[in-house]
C-alpha positions in Angstrom: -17.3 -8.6 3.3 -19.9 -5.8 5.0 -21.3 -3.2 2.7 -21.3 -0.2 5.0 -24.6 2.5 5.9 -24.2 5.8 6.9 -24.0 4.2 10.4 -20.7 5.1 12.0 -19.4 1.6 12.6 -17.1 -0.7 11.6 -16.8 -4.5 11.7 -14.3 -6.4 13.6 -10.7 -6.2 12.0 -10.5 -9.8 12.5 -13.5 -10.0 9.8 -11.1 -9.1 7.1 -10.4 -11.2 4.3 -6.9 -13.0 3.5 -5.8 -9.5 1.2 -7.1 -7.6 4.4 -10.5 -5.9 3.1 -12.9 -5.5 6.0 -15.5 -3.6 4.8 -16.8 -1.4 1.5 -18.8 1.9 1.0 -19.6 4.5 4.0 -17.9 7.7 3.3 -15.3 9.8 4.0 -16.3 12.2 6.7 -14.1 12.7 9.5 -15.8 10.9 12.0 -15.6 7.8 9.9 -12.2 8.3 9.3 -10.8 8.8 12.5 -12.8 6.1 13.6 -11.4 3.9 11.6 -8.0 4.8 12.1 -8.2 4.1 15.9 -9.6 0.6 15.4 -6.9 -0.2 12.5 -8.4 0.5 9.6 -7.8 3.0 6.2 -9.3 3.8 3.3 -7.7 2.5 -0.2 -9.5 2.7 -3.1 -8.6 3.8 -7.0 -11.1 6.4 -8.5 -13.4 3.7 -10.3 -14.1 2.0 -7.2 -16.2 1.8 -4.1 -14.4 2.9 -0.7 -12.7 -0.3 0.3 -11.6 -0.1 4.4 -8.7 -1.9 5.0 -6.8 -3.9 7.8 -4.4 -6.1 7.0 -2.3 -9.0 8.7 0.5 -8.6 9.4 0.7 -5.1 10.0 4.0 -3.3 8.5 5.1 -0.4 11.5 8.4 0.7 12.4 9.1 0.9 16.3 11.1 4.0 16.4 14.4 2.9 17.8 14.2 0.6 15.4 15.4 3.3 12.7 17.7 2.2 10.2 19.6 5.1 8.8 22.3 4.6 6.2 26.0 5.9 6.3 25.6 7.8 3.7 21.9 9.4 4.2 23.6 10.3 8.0 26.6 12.3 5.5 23.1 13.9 3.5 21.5 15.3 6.4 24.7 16.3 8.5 25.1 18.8 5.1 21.8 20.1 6.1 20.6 20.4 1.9 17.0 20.0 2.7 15.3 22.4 5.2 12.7 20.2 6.7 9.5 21.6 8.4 5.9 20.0 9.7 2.6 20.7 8.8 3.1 24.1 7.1 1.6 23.0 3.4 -0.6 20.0 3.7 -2.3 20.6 0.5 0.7 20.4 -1.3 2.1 17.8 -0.1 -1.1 15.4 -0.5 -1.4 17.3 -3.9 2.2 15.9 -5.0 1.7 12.3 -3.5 -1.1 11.9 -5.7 1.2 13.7 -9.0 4.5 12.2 -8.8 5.2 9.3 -10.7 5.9 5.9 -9.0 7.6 3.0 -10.3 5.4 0.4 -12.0 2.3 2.3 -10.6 -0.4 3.6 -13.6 -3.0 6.1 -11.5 -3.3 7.1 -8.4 -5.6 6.4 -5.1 -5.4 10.1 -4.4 -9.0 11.3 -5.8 -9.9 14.5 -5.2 -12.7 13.0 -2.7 -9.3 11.9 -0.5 -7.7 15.2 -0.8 -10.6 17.3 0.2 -11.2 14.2 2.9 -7.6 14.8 4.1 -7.6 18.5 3.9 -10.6 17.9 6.6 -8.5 16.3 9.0 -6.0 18.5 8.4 -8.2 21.3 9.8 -9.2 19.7 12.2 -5.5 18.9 13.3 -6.0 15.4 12.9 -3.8 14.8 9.9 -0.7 16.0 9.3 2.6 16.8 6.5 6.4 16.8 6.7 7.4 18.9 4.2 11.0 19.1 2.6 12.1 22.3 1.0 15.5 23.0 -1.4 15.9 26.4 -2.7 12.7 27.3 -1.3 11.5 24.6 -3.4 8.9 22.1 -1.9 10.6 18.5 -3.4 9.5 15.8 -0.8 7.2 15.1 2.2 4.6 12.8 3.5 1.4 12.7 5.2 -0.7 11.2 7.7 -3.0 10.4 10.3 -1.6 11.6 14.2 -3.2 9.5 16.8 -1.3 11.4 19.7 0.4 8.2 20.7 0.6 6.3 16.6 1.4 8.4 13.6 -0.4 6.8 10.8 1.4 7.3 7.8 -0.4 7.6 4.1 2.1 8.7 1.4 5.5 10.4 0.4 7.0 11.7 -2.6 10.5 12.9 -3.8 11.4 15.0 -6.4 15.0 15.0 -5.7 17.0 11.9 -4.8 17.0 11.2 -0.5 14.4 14.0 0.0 11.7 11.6 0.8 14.1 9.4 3.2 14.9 12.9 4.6 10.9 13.5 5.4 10.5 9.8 6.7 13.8 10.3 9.1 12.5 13.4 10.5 9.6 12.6 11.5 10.4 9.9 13.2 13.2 11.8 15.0 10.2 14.0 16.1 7.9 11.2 17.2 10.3 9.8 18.9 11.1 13.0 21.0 7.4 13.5 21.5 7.3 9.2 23.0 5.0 8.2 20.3 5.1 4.4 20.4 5.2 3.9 16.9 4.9 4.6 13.1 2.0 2.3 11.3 3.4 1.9 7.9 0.4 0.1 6.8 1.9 -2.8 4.3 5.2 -4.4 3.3 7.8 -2.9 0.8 11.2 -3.0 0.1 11.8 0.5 0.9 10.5 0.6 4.2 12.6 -2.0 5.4 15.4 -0.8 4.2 14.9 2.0 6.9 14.4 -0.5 9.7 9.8 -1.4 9.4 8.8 -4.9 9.8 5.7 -6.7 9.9 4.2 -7.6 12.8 0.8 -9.4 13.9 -2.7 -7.8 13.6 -3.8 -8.2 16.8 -0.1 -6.6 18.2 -0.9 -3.8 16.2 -4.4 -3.4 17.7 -3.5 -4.0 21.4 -0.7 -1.2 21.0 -3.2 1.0 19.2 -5.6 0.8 21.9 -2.7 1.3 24.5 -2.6 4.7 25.4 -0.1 5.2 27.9 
């Protein structure tokens, strides 16, 4: 494993270990980060520990046409009960990513050091939110890193049932209008393949990633 300087530079991805840690320590200023993110890499971490950089094998992404959407979240968003927009609150959606409660999860990797990290990017246009309103009430979204030609996305969060599916559809409907190539979903879980994400090699992932046309 490399310990990391204030150098900006990362290791080879291929130097990960078999759980996909590359490297440990750095920081989280935005050059860092988005130099991680174009050479496959992200921060994830819980509060008690060192920044741990990541790049796992395989790769979990969802090509866009690859889109699985249900029967009945089609019915959902043809009654058009979530207003869906992009980028207008970052802060709160990376603010209720880290709040919600998640299923068999104690804590949270959302320190405050990511959310002001994030809130960076944000600035800087680099990262970005879907956010989903009912009522004029903010109930799902997700976040993420926008290469221009790869959305990298972080975390989501529901309050209501479908809203976060409703986030997760939309932007890919977006991407997909925009030619993006695809949406890096980082790791495996149930839930993302129910909407159509699969694994796929490391290297794959990196010789798209550093496709830009």
């Amino acid at each position: 494993m490399y310990y990391l300087s204030k150098d900006l530079f990362f290791p080879p991805v291929e130097e990960a270990d078999r759980d996909g840690i590359l490297a440990v320590g750095g920081d989280l200023s935005p050059e860092r980060l988005l130099l991680a993110y174009k050479s496959g890499i992200f921060p994830w971490f819980n509060e008690d520990e060192p920044i741990l950089w990541w790049s796992p094998n395989p790769r979990m992404v969802l090509f866009l046409d690859e889109l699985v959407v249900s029967k009945s979240m089609r019915n959902i968003l043809n009654r058009n009960l979530f207003k869906v927009t992009f980028n207008q609150n970052f802060k709160a959606v990376i603010s209720n990513c880290r709040s919600v409660n998640r299923n068999g999860q104690i804590g949270t990797w959302i320190s405050d050091e990511m959310i002001d990290a994030y809130c960076k990017l944000n600035e800087l246009g680099i990262a970005k939110s879907v956010e989903v309103w009912q009522n004029d009430e903010l109930v799902g979204g997700l976040y993420g890193i926008d290469l221009g030609h790869i959305f990298c996305g972080e975390s989501m969060f529901s309050k209501v049932s479908n809203a976060s599916k409703v986030a997760f559809i939309s932007l890919v409907n977006q991407l997909k209008k925009d030619n993006y190539k695809l949406l890096d979903c980082q790791v495996y879980n149930e839930h993302l393949e129910s909407l159509g994400c699969r694994e796929i090699e490391r290297e794959d992932f990196i010789r798209i990633l550093n496709t830009q046309e």
